[in-house]
N, C-alpha and C positions, 0 to 999 in steps of 0.2 A: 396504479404504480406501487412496487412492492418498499417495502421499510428496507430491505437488504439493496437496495438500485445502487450504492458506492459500489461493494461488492459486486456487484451482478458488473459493472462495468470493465470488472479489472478480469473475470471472465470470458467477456465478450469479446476477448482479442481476435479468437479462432472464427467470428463470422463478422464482426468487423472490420478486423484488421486494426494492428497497433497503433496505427495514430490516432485513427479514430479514437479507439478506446481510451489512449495518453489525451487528449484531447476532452472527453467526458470526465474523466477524471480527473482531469485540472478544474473544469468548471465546478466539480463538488468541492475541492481543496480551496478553491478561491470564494468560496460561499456564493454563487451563481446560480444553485437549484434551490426548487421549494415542493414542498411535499404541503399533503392534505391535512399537518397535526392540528390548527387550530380550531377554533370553538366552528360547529356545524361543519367541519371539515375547508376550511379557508385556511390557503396555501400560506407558510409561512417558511421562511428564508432556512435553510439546514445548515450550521454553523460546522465542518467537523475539525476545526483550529479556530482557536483565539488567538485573533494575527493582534488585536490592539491590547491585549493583558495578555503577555505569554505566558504569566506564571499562573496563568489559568489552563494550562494544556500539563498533563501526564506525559512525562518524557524515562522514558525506558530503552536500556539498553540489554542486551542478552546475548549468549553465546548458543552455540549450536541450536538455534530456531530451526522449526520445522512446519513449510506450507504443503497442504494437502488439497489438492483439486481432484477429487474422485479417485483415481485411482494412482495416477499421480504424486509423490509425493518428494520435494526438494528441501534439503536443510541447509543454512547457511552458519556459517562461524559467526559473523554477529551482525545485528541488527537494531539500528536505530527506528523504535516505535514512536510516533506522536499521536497520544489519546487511542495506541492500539494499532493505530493503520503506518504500517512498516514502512520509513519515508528511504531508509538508506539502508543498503545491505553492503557486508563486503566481504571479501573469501580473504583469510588467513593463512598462507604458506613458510612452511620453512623456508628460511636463507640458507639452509649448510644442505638441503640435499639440491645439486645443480639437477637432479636427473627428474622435479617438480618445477615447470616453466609458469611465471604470469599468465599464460595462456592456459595451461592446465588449470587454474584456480576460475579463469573465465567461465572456459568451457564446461566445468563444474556445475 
């Protein structure tokens, strides 16, 4: 099992399928997986939130983010990171152009 497996699940949509993969990735957010890190390789629990000390997680916020998947590549107007892993995105539009819909910002 590879050290990148959060990652590798949020990939896996395209041979998955999304729930799947929303579904694997809850179970890394909820601390449900365990990898090989301990002594002689003995699975131990992968934290990637501190749900019971939150001021133990790195909370970052940022504007115009940019994810790249090969070739792929989508920017967002801003982006709530927890400890890195992007929990909330959201698209930014002007109010004064009508001829820019919520739907435009979606489909973005």
């Amino acid at each position: 099992m590879s050290h990148l497996q959060p990652a590798c699940c949020i990939l896996s949509v395209q041979a998955d399928g999304l729930v799947r993969a929303n579904e694997n990735f809850m179970s890394w957010l909820r601390g449900e997986k365990t990898m090989p890190f301990g002594a002689n390789g003995e699975h131990v629990t992968v934290r990637l939130l501190d749900i019971t000390e939150l001021g133990n997680n790195r909370l970052t916020v940022c504007n115009q983010w940019t994810f790249q998947a090969g070739a792929v590549a989508k920017r967002f107007d801003v982006v709530f990171l927890v400890n890195g892993l992007p929990l909330v995105i959201g698209e930014a539009k002007t109010p004064t152009r009508s001829a820019v819909t919520w739907f435009d910002g979606a489909f973005q």
